[in-house]
N, C-alpha and C positions, 0 to 999 in steps of 0.2 A: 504494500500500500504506500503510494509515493503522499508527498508533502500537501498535495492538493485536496487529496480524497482524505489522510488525516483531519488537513484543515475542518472539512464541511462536515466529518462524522463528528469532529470536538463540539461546533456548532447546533447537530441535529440532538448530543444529549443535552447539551448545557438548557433545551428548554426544556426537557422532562421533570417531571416531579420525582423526587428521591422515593417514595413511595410508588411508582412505574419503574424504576429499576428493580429493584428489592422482590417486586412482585411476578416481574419480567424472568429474575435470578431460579427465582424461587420454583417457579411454574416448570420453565425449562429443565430442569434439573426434575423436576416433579415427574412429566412427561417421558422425559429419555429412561425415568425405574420404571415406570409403567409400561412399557416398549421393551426395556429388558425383561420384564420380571412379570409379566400382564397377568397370571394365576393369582399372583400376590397380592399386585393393584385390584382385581375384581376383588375376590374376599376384604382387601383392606376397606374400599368404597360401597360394600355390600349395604343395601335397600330392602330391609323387609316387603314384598309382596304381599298385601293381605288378600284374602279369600274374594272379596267382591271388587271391583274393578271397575273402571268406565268412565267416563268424562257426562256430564248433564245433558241429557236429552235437549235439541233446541237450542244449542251453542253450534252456531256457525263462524270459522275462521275467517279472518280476511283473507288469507291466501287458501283454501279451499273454493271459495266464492272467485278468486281470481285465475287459480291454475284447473278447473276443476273440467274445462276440454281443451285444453292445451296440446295431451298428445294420444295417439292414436292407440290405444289398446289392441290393433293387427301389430305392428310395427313393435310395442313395448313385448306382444307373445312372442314372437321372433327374433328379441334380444337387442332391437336396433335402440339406439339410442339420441334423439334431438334435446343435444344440450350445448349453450351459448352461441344460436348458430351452426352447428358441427354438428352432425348427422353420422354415429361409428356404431358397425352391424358388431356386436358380440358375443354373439354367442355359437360357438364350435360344431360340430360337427352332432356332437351328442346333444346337445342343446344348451351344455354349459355354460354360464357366461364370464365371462372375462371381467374382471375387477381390476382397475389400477393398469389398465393399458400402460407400456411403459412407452409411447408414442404422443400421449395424452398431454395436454398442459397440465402447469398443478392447478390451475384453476378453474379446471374440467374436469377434473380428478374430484376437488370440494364438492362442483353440481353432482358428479357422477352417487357421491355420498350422500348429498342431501336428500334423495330419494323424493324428490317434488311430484315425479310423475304416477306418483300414489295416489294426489290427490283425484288425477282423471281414472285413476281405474275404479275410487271409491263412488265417480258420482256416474261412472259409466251403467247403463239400464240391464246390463246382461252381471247380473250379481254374480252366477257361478262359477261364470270366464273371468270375471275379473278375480276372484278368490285363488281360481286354479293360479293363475298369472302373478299375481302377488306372491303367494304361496312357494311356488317355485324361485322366484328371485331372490326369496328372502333366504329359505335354504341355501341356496346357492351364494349367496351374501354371509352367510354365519361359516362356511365351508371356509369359505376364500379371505374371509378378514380376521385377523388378531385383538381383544380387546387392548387397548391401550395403543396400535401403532398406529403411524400417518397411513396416510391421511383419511382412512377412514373414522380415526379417532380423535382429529385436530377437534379444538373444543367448538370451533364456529359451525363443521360439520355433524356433528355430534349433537348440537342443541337444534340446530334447522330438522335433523333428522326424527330426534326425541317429540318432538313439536308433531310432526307429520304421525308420528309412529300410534301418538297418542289419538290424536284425531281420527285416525281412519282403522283405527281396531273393531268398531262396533260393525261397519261394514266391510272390510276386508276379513276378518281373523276371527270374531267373536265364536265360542262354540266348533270351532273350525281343528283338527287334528293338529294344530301348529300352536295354538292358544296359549296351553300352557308356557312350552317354549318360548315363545313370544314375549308374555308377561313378564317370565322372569327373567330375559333380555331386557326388557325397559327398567325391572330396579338395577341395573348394571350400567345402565344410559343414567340414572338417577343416579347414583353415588360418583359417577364419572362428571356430571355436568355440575355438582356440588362444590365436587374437589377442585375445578379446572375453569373456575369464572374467568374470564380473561381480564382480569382488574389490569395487567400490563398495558392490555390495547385501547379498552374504556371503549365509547361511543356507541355505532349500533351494534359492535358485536357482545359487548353485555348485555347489551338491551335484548341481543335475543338469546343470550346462556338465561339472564332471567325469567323470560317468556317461558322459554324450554324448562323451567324448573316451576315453576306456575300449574304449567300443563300438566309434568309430572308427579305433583302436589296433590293436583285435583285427580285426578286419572287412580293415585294410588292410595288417595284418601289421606295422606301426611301429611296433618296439620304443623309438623318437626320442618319442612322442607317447606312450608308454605310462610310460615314465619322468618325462613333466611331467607327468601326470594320478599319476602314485603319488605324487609329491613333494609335489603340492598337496593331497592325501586326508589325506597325514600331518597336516599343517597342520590342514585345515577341520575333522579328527575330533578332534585334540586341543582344539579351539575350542569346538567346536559339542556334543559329549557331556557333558554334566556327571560327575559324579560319580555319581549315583545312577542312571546311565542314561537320562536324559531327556532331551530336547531343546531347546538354549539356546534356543528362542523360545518354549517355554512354552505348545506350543499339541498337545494329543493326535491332533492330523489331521496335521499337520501333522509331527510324533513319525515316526508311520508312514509319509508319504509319506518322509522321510530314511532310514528304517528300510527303507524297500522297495530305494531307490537302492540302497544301502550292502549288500544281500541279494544286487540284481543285478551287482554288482561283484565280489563276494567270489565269487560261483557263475560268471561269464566267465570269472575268470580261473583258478578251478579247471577248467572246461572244459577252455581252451587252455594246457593246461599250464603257465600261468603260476606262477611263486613268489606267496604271499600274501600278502596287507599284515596284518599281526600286527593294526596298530590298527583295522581294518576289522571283523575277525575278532572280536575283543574285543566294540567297540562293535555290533555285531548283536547279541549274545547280551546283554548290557546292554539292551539298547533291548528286544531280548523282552521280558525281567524286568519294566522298567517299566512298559511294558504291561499285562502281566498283573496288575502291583499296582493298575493305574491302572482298570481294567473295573469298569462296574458290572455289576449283578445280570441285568440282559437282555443281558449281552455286548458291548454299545455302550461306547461313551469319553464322560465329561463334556466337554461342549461351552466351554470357557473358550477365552479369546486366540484367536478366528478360526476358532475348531475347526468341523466340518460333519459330521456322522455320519457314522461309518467305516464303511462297511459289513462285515458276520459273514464272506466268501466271502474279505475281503482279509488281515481279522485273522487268519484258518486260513490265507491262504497266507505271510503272515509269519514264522506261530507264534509269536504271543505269550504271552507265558507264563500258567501257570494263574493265579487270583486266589488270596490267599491266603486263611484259615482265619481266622486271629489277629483281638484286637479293636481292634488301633492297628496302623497302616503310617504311617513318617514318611522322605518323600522331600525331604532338607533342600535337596540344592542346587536340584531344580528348582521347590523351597515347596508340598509337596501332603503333606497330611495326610489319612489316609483312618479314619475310624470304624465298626467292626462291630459293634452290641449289637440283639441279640432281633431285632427287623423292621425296620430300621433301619439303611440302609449310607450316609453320609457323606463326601464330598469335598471336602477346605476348601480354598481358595487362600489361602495365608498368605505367599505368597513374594513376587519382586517383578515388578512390571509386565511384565518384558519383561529382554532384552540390551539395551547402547547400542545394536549393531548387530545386526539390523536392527529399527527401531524399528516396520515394518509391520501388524503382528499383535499389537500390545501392546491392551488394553482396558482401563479405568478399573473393573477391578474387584477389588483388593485387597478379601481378607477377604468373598469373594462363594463361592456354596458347590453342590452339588449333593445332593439326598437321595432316596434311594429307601424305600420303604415296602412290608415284603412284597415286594420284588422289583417293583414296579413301580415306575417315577420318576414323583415326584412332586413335589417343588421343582426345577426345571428350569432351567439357562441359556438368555436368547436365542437362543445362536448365531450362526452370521455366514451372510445369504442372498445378499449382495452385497458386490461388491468396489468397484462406480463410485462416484465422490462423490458425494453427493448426501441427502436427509433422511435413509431408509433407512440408508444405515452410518452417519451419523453415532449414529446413537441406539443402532447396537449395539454401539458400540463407549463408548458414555457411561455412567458409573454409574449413571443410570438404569436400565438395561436390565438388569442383576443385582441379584443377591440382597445386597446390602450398604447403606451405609448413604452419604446423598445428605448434603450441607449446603452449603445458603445456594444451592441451584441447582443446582450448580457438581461438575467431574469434579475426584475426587479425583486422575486424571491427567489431565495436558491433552493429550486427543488430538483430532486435525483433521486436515483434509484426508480421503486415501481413507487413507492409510499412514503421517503423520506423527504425533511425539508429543513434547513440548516438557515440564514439571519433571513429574520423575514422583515417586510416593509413594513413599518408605522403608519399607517388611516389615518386622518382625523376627518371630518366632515366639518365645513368650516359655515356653510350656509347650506340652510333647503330654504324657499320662500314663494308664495305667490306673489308681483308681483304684475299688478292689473290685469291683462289677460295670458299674460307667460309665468310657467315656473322657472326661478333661478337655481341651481344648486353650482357649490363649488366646495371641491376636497384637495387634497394632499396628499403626499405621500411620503418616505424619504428613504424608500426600497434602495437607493443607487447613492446611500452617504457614504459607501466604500469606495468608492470610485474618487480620481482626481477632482477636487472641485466642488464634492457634496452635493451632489445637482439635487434637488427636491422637483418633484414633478406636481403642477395645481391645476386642473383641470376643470372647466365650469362649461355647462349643457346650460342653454336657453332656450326651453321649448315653447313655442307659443304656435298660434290655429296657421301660420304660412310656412314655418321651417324649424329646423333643429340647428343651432348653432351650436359649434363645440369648439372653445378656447383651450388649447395647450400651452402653459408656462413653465419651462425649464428653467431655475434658477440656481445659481451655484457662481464656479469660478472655472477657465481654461476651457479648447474646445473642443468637443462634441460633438458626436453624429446622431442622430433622434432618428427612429422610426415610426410612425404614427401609421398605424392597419385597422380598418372595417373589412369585415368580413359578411358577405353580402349571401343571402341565400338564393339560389339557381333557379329562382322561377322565369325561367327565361331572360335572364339580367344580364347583360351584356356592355363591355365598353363602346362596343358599336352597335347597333339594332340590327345592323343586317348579318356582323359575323355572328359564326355558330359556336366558338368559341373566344374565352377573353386571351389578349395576347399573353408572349410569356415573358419570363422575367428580364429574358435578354430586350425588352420591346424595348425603343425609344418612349422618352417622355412624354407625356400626353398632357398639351397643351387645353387650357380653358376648362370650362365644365364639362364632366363628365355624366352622360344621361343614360341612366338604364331603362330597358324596355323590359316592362313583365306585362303578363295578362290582366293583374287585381289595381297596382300600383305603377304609376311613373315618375318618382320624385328627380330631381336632379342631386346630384351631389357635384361640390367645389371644396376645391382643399388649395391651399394656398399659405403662404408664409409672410410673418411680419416681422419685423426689427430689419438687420442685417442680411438675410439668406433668403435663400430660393427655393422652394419645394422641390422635388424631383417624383411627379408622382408616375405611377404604371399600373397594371391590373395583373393578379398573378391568378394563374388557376389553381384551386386549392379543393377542400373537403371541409365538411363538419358532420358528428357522429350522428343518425339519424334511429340508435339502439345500438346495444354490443353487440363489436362485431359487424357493424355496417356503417358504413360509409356512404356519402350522398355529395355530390358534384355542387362547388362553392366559389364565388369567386372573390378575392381579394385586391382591395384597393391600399396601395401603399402609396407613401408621403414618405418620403427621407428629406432630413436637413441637418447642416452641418455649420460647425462655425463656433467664437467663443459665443460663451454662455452671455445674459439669455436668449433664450429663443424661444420665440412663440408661432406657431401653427393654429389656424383657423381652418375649420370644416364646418359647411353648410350643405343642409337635405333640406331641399324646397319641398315643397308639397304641391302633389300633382294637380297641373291644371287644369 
């Protein structure tokens, strides 16, 4: 490890909490006896089994209700498997199937463990094929896995697993020659999901060891195991909700998938007559609100911090809340500022990168924005299509890949690897306002104080019912090259109307306003330079994530400027006339 990659790892722990190392030490070491020694780990973590069994009649999952025809019960009896996109036939000759492909990503490996496509066989109308079906995989899953190893026993797969296992016993297993087996395989997922919270990682993968321990609470009638899952909800909600209802990693997919956990907790233990967790109860109806403030104009969530399109089916079974009317929404603790003038709906990120923990879903895009025009999006985030390391995330996770402003190269936070992230930029939001019939906002940053010069970057959106203005101010000392990129979505958007594609990076300069043609919307955009320099703008063909795993044709408008500091860049989007 050279002097570089020390640097940024000394960085990525100095923001952990001593209590995430310790737990990080502890777990790992916990895991690797369990992996050696997994006889020893099952009896040590061993779950009494009582005699009556079963989760409450009348308790519907949110992820039952969402995966529940997802995948084709021909295809699942024949071993194939559709997961993240990837479509791999596994099962042999005899019918075996194949666990832990060693061709597999690991994060295919996790889906492969999660066992999600249970919930289509529980709600499929042919009961006895589905049982056979189940039945079969499941043996063939207890053959081929070790308690305690990877990845079938990683704890994040292991709690999505327990969750599913528990849910779809009444119709997959109940009564069924596997039953017994079965049950006493889940108090061994219970004392495994007890032992192995992931307090190192925190965010939503507690949230769903907790879920998972809830379920198995209720399922196995242990009030022992229902009382360390309340104790620790207390904790993780006061942690993880902000103030304004959003979710401390800052990420709208990610909002919801906590938002969902926290739905299905609150509704089990109203089931089973359990007393409610007050802060559970709160934080759900919080987490609506945000939501609803957080929607654009198609119903969809701005794609920032790892986010992946929500799908409409999930957000209705949420119930997120309505969007509002109003022409400013300012959600201070989780840094989102929302603008509504004429055609024109507005998402700023002003806030800050991310929690210290977990640093996994953080992006280098302070001051990076979404807009829609007439209801359709039109300045667009990347998105996140992938989780491996590899070119792919790194670049969506890079200030490149959004709508803000680049200098000297370099991520205004420094993220690497798949999940890590080492100095990250300072937000402040300095104004939101109405402003007769325009919103003004204007933020800061000072992602790039490492750099010669301390450059601070102040960025202010002026929305009002004829255009979007966006002021860029680079402040600091010595000179600088600035990048400034909109990332435009491919509804026919073009630098020219009549080409079928936008040029490429080698293109000359493109003088004046540049006019895109789509079908819904035709705004113009102008980018241009003030103090000292000159813009150098062009149109690059690019992508943003449209789901994992998929990709969707985007085209990029870039602005370069160089020179001593400061330098400010102006960008204008008229509105179509």
């Amino acid at each position: 490890m050279g002097g570089h990659d020390l640097g940024r790892l000394a960085r990525t722990l100095a923001v952990l909490e001593p209590a995430q190392v310790w737990h990080r030490a502890r777990l790992r070491a916990q895991r690797a006896a369990a992996g050696r020694w997994p006889e020893r780990a099952a009896r040590r973590w061993h779950v009494d089994v009582p005699q009556q069994v079963g989760l409450p009649e009348g308790f519907e999952a949110v992820d039952g209700d969402l995966l529940a025809h997802r995948w084709s019960i021909d295809d699942l009896a024949r071993g194939s498997f559709d997961l993240l996109n990837e479509r791999r036939d596994l099962a042999g000759p005899d019918g075996d199937i194949a666990w832990d492909p060693p061709d597999a990503s690991h994060l295919w490996l996790f889906h492969q463990h999660y066992w999600e496509w249970a919930w289509s066989l529980a709600a499929h109308p042919d009961r006895e094929r589905a049982r056979t079906v189940f039945a079969h995989q499941w043996r063939s899953w207890q053959e081929h896995t070790r308690f305690g190893r990877w990845n079938a026993w990683a704890p994040y797969p292991a709690s999505l697993r327990s969750w599913v296992f528990v849910n779809v016993h009444r119709a997959l297993v109940a009564d069924s020659d596997i039953d017994r087996a079965f049950v006493a395989d889940l108090g061994r997922h219970a004392g495994f999901v007890e032992h192995n919270l992931e307090l190192d990682v925190g965010g939503n993968h507690v949230m769903k060891n907790l879920k998972a321990l809830v379920g198995l609470a209720a399922f196995l009638h242990d009030d022992r195991l229902l009382g360390i899952a309340r104790r620790h909800l207390e904790r993780e909600v006061a942690t993880q909700v902000l103030g304004d209802g959003g979710h401390y990693e800052l990420s709208p997919s990610y909002h919801c998938q906590v938002l969902g956990d926290l739905l299905d907790v609150a509704e089990l233990l109203a089931a089973a007559g359990r007393p409610p967790l007050a802060e559970v109860d709160e934080a759900v109806e919080a987490m609506r609100r945000w939501i609803g403030l957080m929607r654009l104009p198609d119903g969809g969530v701005p794609l920032f911090n790892d986010c992946e399109p929500v799908e409409d089916h999930l957000l209705q079974r949420l119930g997120a809340g309505p969007s509002p009317t109003g022409a400013l929404t300012v959600l201070p603790d989780s840094g989102y500022v929302v603008a509504r003038c004429g055609p024109f709906h507005l998402v700023a990120d002003v806030g800050q990168p991310g929690p210290p923990s977990p640093p996994g879903h953080i992006h280098a895009d302070c001051l990076s924005f979404e807009l829609a025009v007439n209801g359709r999006r039109f300045v667009v985030d990347a998105g996140t299509s992938e989780y491996g390391s590899g070119p792919r995330r790194r670049h969506e996770r890079s200030t490149a890949a959004h709508n803000t402003v680049e200098i000297d190269g370099t991520d205004q936070t420094e993220v690497w690897g798949a999940f890590r992230a080492g100095r990250r930029a300072r937000a402040t939001l300095e104004r939101a306002e109405v402003v007769g019939d325009a919103v003004r906002i204007t933020a800061s940053h000072d992602g790039y104080r490492h750099l010669d010069g301390a450059p601070r970057h102040r960025r202010t959106w002026v929305v009002d019912p004829r255009e979007v203005r966006i002021v860029d101010e680079v402040t600091g000392s010595g000179p600088h090259r600035l990048t400034a990129r909109l990332t435009v979505a491919d509804d026919g958007a073009r630098a020219d109307p009549s080409a079928r594609q936008p040029p490429t990076r080698e293109a000359v300069a493109i003088e004046g306003p540049m006019v895109l043609a789509s079908p819904v919307v035709d705004p113009t955009v102008g980018w241009g330079a003030l103090a000292t320099t000159d813009a150098e703008r062009r149109w690059v063909a690019a992508a943003h994530a449209d789901g994992f795993g998929r990709l969707v044709p985007a085209s990029v408008l870039e602005a370069d400027a160089a020179g001593p500091l400061p330098i400010s860049l102006t960008c204008r989007i008229t509105a179509p006339s």
